[in-house]
C-alpha positions as CSV (number, residue, x, y, z in Angstrom):
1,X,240.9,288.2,239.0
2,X,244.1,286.4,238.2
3,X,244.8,282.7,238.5
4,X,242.2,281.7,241.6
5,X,239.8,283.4,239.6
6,X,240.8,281.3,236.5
7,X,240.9,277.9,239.1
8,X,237.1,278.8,240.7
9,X,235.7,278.9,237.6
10,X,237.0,276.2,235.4
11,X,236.3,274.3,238.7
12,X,233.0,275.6,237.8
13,X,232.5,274.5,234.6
14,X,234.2,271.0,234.9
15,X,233.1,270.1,238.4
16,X,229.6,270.9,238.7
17,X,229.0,274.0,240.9
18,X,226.5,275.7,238.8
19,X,223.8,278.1,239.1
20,X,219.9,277.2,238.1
21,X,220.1,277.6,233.8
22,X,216.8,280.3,234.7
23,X,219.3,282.6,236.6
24,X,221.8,282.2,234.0
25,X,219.2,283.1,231.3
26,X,218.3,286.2,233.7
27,X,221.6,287.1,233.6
28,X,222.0,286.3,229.8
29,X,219.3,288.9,229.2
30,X,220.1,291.7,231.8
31,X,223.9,291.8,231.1
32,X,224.4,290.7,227.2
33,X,221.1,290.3,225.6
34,X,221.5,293.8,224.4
35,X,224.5,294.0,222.5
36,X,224.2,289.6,221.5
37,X,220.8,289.8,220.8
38,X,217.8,287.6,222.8
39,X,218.4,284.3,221.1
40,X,222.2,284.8,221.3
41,X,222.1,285.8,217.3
42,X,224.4,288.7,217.4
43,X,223.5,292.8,217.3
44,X,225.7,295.2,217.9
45,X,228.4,292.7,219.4
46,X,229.2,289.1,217.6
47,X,226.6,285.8,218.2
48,X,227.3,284.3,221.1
49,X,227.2,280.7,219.4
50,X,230.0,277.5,219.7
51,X,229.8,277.8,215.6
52,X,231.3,281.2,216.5
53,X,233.6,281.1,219.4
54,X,235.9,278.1,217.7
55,X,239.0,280.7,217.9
56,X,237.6,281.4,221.7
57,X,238.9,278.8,224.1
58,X,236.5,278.7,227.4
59,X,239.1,279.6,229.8
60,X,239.6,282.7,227.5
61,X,235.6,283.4,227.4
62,X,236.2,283.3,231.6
63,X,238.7,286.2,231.4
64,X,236.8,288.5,228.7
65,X,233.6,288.1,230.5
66,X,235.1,289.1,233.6
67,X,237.8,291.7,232.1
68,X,236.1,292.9,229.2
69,X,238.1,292.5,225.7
70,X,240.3,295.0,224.7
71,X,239.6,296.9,221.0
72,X,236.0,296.5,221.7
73,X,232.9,298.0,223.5
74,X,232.8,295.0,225.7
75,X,232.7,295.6,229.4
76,X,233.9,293.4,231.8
77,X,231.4,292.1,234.6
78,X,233.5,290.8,236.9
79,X,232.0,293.1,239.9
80,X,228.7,292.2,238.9
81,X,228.7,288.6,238.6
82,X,230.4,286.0,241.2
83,X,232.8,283.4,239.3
84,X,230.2,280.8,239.4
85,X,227.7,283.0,237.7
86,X,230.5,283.5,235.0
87,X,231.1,280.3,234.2
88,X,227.5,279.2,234.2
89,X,227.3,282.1,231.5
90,X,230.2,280.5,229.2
91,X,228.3,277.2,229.3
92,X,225.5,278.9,228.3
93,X,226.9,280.7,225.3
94,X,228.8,277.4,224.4
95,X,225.7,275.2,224.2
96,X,224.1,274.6,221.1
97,X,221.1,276.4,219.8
98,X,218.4,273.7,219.5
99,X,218.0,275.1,215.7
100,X,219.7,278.2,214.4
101,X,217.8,280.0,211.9
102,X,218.2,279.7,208.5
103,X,218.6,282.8,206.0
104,X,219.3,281.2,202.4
105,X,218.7,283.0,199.6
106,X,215.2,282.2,199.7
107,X,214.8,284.1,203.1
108,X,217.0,287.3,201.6
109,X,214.6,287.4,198.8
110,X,211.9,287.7,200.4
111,X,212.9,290.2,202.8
112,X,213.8,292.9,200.4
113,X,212.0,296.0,200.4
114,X,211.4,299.2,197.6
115,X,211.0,302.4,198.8
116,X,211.1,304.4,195.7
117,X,211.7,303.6,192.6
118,X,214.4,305.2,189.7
119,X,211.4,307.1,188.4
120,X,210.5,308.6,192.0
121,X,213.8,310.3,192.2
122,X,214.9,313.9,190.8
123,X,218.0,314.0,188.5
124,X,219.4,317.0,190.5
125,X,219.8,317.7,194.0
126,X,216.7,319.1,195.7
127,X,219.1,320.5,197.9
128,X,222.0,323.4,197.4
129,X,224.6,321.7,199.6
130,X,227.7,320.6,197.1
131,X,226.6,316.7,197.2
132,X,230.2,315.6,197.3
133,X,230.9,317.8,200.7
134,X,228.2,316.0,202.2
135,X,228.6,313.9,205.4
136,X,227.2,310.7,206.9
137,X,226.9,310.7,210.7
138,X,226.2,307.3,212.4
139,X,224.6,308.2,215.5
140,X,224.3,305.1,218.1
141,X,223.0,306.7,220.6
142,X,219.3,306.0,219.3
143,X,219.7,304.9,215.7
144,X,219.9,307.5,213.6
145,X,221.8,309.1,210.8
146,X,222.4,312.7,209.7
147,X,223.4,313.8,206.9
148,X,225.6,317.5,207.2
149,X,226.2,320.1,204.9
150,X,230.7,319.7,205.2
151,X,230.3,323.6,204.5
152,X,227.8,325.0,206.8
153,X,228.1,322.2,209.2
154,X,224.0,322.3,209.1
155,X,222.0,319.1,209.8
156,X,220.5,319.3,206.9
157,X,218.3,314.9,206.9
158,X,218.0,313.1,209.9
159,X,216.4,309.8,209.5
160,X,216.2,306.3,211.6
161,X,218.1,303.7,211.2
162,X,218.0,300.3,211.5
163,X,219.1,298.7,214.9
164,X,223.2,298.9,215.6
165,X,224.3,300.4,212.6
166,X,227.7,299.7,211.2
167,X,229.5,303.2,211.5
168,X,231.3,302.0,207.4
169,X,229.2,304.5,205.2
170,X,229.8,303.6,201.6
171,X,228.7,305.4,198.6
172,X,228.4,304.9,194.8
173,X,231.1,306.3,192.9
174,X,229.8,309.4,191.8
175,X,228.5,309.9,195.5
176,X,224.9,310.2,195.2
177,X,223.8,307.2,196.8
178,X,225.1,305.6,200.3
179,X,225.0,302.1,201.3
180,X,224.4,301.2,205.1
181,X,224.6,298.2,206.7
182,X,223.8,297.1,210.1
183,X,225.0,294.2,212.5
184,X,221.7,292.2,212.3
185,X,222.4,291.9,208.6
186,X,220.4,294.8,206.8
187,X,221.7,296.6,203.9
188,X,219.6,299.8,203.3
189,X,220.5,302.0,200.4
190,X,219.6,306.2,200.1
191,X,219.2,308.8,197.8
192,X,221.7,311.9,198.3
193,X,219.8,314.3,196.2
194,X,216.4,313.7,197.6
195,X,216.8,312.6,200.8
196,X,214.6,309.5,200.5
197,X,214.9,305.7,201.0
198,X,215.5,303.6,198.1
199,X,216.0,299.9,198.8
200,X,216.6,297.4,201.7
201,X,217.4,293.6,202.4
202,X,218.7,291.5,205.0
203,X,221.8,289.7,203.7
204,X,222.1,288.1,207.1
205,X,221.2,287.3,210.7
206,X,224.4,288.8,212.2
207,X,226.7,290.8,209.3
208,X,229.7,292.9,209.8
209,X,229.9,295.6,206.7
210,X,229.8,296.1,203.1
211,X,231.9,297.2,200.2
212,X,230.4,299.2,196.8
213,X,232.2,297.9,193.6
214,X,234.3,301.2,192.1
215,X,232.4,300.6,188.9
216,X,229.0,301.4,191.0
217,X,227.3,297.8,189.9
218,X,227.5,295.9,193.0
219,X,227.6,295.8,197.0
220,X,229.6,292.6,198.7
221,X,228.4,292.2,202.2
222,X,230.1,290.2,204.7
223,X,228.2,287.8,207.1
224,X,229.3,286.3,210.7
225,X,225.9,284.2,210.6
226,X,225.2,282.5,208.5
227,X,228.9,282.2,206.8
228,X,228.7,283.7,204.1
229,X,229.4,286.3,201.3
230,X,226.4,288.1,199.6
231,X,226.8,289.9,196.4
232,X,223.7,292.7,195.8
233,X,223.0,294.4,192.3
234,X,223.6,298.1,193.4
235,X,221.1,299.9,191.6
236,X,218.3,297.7,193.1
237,X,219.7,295.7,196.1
238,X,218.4,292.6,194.2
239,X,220.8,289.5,195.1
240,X,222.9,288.0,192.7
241,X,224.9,285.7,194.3
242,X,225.4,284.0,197.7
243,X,228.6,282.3,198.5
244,X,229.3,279.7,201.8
245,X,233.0,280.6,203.0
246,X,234.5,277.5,203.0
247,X,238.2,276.9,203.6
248,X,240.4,274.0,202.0
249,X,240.1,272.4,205.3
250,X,236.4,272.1,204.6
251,X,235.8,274.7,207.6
252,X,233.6,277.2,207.6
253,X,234.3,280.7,208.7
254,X,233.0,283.8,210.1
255,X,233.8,286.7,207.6
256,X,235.6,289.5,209.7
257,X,235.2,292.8,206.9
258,X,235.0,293.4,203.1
259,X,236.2,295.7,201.2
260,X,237.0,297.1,197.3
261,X,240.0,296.8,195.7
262,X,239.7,299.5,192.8
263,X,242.7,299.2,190.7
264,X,242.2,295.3,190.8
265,X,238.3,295.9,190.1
266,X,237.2,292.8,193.2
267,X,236.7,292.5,196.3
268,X,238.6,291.1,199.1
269,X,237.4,289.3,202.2
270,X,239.2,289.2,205.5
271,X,238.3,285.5,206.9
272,X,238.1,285.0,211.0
273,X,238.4,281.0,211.5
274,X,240.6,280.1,208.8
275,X,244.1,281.5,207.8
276,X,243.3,282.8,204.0
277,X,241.9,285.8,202.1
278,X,239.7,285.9,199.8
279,X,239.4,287.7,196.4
280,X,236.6,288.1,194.5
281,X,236.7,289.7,191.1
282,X,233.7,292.0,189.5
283,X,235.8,292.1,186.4
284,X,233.8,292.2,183.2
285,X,231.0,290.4,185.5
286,X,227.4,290.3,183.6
287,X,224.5,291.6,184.7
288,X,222.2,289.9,186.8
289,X,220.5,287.0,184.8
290,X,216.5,287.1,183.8
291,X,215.6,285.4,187.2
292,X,217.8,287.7,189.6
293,X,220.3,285.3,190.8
294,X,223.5,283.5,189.6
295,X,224.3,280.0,190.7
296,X,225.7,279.7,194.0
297,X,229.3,279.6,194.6
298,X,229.9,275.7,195.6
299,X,233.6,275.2,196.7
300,X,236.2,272.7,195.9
301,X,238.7,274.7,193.7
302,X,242.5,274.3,194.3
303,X,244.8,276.8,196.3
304,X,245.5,279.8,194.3
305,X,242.7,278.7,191.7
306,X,239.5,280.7,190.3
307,X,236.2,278.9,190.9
308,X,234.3,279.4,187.1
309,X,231.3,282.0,186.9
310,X,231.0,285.4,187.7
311,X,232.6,286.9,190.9
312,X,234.9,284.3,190.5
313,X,236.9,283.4,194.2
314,X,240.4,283.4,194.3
315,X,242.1,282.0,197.7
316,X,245.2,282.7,199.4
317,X,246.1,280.6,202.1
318,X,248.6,282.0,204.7
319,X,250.2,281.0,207.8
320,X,247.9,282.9,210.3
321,X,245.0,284.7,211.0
322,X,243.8,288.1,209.6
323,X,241.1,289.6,211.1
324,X,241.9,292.9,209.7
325,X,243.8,293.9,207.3
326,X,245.1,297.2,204.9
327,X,245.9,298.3,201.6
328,X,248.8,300.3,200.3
329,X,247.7,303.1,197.7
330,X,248.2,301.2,194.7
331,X,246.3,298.2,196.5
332,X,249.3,295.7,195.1
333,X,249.9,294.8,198.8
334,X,247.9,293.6,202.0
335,X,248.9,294.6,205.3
336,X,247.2,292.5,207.8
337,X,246.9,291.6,211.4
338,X,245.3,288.9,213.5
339,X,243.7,290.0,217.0
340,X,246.7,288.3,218.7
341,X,248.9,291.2,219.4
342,X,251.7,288.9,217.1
343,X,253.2,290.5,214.1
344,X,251.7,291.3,211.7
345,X,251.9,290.0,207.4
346,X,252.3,291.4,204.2
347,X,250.7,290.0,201.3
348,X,251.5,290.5,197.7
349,X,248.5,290.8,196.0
350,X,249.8,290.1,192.9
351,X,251.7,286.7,194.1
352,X,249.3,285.6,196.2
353,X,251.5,284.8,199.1
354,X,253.0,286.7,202.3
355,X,256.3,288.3,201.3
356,X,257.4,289.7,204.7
357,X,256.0,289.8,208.7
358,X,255.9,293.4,210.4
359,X,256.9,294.8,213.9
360,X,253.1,295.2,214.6
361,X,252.8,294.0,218.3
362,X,250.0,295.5,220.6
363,X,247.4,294.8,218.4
364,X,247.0,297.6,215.8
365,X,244.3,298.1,213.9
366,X,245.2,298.5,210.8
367,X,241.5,299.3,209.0
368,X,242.2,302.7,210.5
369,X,245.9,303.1,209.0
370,X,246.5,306.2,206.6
371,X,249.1,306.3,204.5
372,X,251.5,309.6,203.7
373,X,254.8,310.7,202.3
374,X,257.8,311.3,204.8
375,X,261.2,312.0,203.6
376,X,260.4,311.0,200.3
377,X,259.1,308.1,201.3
378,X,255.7,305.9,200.9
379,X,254.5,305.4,204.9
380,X,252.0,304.2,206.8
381,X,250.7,304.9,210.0
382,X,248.2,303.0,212.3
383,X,247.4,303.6,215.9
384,X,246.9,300.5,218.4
385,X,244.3,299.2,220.3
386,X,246.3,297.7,223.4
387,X,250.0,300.1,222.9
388,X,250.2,303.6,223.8
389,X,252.0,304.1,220.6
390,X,251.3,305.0,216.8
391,X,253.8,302.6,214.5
392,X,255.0,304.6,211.3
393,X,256.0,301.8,208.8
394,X,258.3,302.2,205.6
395,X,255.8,300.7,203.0
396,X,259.3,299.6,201.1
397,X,261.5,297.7,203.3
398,X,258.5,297.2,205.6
399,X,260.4,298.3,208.8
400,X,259.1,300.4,211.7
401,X,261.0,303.6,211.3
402,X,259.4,305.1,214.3
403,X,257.0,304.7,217.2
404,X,255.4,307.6,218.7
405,X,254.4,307.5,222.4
406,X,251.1,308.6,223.1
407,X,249.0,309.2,226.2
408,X,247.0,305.8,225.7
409,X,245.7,303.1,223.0
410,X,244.2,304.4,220.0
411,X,241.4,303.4,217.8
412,X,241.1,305.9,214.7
413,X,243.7,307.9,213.0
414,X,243.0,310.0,210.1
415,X,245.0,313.0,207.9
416,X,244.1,314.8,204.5
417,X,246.2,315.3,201.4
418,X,245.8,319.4,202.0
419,X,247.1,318.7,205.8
420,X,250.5,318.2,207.1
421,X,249.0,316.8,209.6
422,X,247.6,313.4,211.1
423,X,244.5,313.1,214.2
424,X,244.9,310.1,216.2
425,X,242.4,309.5,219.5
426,X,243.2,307.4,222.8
427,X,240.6,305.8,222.8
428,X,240.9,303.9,225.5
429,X,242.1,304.3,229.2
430,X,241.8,307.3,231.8
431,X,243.2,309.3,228.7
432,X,240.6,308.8,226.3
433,X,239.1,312.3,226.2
434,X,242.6,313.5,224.2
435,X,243.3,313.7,220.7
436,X,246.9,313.8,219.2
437,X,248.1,316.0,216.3
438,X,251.0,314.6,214.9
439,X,253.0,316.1,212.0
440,X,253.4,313.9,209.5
441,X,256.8,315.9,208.0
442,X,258.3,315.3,211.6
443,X,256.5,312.7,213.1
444,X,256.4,314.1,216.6
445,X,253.0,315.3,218.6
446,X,252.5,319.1,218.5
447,X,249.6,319.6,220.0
448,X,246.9,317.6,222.0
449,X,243.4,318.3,222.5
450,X,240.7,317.6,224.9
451,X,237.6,318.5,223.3
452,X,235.2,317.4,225.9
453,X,236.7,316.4,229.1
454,X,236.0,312.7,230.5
455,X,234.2,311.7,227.2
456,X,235.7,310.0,224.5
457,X,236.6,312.0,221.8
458,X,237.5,310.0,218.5
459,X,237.2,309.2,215.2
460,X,238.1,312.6,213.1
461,X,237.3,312.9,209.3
462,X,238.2,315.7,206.8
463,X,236.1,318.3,204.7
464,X,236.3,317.7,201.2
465,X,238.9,320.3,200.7
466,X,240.8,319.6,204.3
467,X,240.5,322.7,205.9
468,X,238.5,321.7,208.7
469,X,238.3,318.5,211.0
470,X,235.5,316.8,212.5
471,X,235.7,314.8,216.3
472,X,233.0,312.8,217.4
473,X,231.8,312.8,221.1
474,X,230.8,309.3,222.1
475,X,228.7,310.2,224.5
476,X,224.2,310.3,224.4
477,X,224.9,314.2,225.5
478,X,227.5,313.8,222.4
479,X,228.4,316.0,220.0
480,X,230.7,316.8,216.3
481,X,233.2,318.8,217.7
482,X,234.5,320.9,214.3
483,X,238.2,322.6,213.8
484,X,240.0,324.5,212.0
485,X,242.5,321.6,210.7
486,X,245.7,324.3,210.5
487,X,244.9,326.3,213.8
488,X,243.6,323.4,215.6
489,X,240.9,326.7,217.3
490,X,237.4,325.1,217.4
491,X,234.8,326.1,215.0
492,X,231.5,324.9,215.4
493,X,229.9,322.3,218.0
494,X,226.8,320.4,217.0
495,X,224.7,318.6,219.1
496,X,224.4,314.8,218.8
497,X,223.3,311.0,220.4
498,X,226.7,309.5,220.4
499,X,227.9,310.2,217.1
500,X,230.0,307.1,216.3
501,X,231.7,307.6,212.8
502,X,231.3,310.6,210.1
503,X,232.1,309.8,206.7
504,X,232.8,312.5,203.6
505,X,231.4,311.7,200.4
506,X,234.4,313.0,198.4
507,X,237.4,311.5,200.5
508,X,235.6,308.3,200.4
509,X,234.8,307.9,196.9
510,X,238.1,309.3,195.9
511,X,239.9,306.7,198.3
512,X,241.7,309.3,199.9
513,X,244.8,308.2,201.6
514,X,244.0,309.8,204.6
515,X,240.9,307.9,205.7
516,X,239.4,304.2,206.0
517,X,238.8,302.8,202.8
């Protein structure tokens, strides 16, 4: 499309050619509707709101509409749509909402939802799978989840979801329960042992995922819309706490991903429209008061303060963006990244301030980084959505100490501690139907797969004990693609509707450094 493109449209927008607003609505609904929602609220992809797109400049919204964005499942329309139809589509998305809806803690309240009850479940597994060798598979195609026996690799629940479901399975600590949360902003909780629904609320209009304190007692959920953090009581999904994310500045911010800090016993928030991260400690929190709900969080404190009350909020202001970020094992330092394709900081944890910026160009993404042992040395790894290249990182004089070519951007890398080896995809490009083994003792590719050719194949996860390796075909005529994690000879293949993400109950509640945590 280039630079005439770029000149017809913002001609477009700024001197009047324009298409009737019922043909850009028609468009609205054929071409984004399904992934932005009807009324522009978010689903599967963000809201499409100027509250949201501060960070998104319109001749930027010209290119990703046309071009698709890179990193994500957005297409580009470009040979659908002329460049007037285009720009009458960013002044759609930039105009104001006559009145956005409002979801308060009144509203999340009221939309919560029992299943069954503590004394309608069984205290043992109905079920003679080992519970902890259990996995979660996400399947997109039509909204559903299975749940597979890691040892038989036999379906063994397979249940609807709600709509767009975050792939981020999250469990309780002693993996019985998992936690589910989907982008229009429900959190549904189920029982591992019975099979059966327990709980589920809507924490939000449009959210992005949630984190499971690693005592068990609660579930932080981040929101895009509103903007806001929701703390849940585990056991019953009840809320307990609703905080506005609010910088120093006094703006307010989208919330990119949450997640649990074990050994520092909070949370941590990653923050898209305002350069900080927040902490949120569950420390020696009480439980819920009499009524259900602790005051709301109302901000003000200082840099590098505590707000007072439970889940106190601690803020670190930095120089830059993080949209994503990662933690070394002993979660004392936060490697992060902005969707800029700049470098990328480190933050100590325990200072509260960046200590030192990272080779990290061509946008990785870190919330799929693993970390291993090379030379007798602490490393990480993380593949990148718009490189052909993996970046292997000393995690002690935070240098890249190698860059391994590969046959195409990545999106998911994964390893095991009983594996000397690491599973990166290429996720995107002509390539994206390989998967890279890479030996983590000599950080070179040894053997590359294509387990379905012209389909993506991506996002492997372990066994319990490591021995075998899962890939997921992202396709409707999809499929978990199973092998044998030393001979790299395939297993098993089971049937699926686009299986996005698998997620093992033991690597994830053990924190294993070889997955997402």
């Amino acid at each position: 499309m280039g630079k005439f493109f770029l000149l017809v449209a913002v001609t477009a927008i700024f001197f009047g050619l324009s298409v009737p607003a019922s043909a850009t609505e028609k468009a609205y609904t054929e071409h984004c509707s399904e992934c932005h929602g009807a009324g522009r609220l978010g689903g599967m992809g963000p809201a499409l709101l100027p509250e949201n797109l501060g960070r998104l400049k319109k001749p930027a919204a010209l290119k990703v509409i046309a071009d698709g964005r890179a990193a994500t499942q957005m297409p580009g329309y470009g040979d659908k749509l002329t460049d007037t139809e285009i720009a009458a589509l960013v002044e759609y998305i930039y105009k104001p909402l006559p009145e956005i809806p409002v979801w308060g803690i009144d509203e999340i309240i009221a939309s919560r939802i029992v299943q069954n009850g503590p004394t309608e479940l069984p205290e043992a597994p109905i079920h003679n799978a080992d519970p902890l060798n259990l996995f979660t598979v996400v399947e997109t195609g039509d909204h559903h989840v299975t749940i597979l026996d890691g040892d038989s690799f036999e379906p063994l629940w397979r249940f609807k979801s709600r709509f767009a479901l975050h792939g981020g399975a999250k469990y309780s600590p002693d993996g019985r329960f998992v936690y589910l949360a989907s982008r229009d902003g429900w959190v549904s909780k189920y029982d591992l042992y019975s099979f059966r629904p327990v709980a589920e609320i809507r924490v939000g209009i449009n959210s992005r995922n949630i984190a499971v304190s690693a005592d068990g007692r609660w579930v932080a959920a981040a929101n895009y819309l509103p903007h806001s953090l929701v703390i849940l009581e585990a056991a019953t999904l009840k809320p307990v706490k609703l905080i506005p994310v609010i910088g120093k500045s006094g703006k307010s911010s989208r919330v990119s991903a949450v997640y649990t800090a074990p050994p520092r016993n909070s949370f941590i928030a990653a923050l898209k429209d305002i350069p900080e991260i927040w902490e949120l400690s569950y420390e020696d929190n009480p439980e819920p008061v009499a009524t259900g709900l602790i005051h709301n969080y109302q901000p003000g404190f200082e840099e590098g303060e505590f707000d007072h009350g439970p889940f106190p909020v601690r803020r670190i202001v930095l120089d830059d963006y993080l949209d994503d970020f990662f933690f070394d094992q002993s979660y004392a330092h936060l490697i992060g990244a902005a969707r800029n394709g700049k470098n990328g900081q480190v933050v100590n944890m325990r200072v509260g301030r960046k200590i030192a910026d990272i080779e990290l160009a061509g946008m990785p993404h870190l919330g799929s980084g693993i970390t291993f042992e090379y030379k007798g040395r602490a490393v990480m790894a993380t593949p990148h959505l718009k490189d052909a290249a993996i970046s292997v990182i000393d995690l002690h004089t935070w240098k890249t100490i190698k860059r391994i070519e590969t046959k195409g951007p990545g999106f998911f890398m994964r390893s095991h501690d009983n594996t000397p080896y690491a599973w990166t995809d290429v996720f995107f490009g002509p390539n994206k139907d390989l998967l890279h083994i890479i030996d983590k003792r000599t950080l070179e590719i040894v053997k590359t797969l294509r387990p379905a050719p012209g389909k993506t194949g991506a996002h492997v996860e372990f066994t319990r004990d490591g021995r075998f390796a899962l890939v997921s075909i992202w396709d409707v005529n999809g499929a978990l693609v199973v092998y044998d994690a030393a001979t790299f000879e395939e297993v098993k293949r089971i049937p699926m509707n686009k299986p996005s993400g698998k997620y093992n109950v033991f690597n994830k509640i053990t924190y294993s450094s070889g997955t997402s945590h």
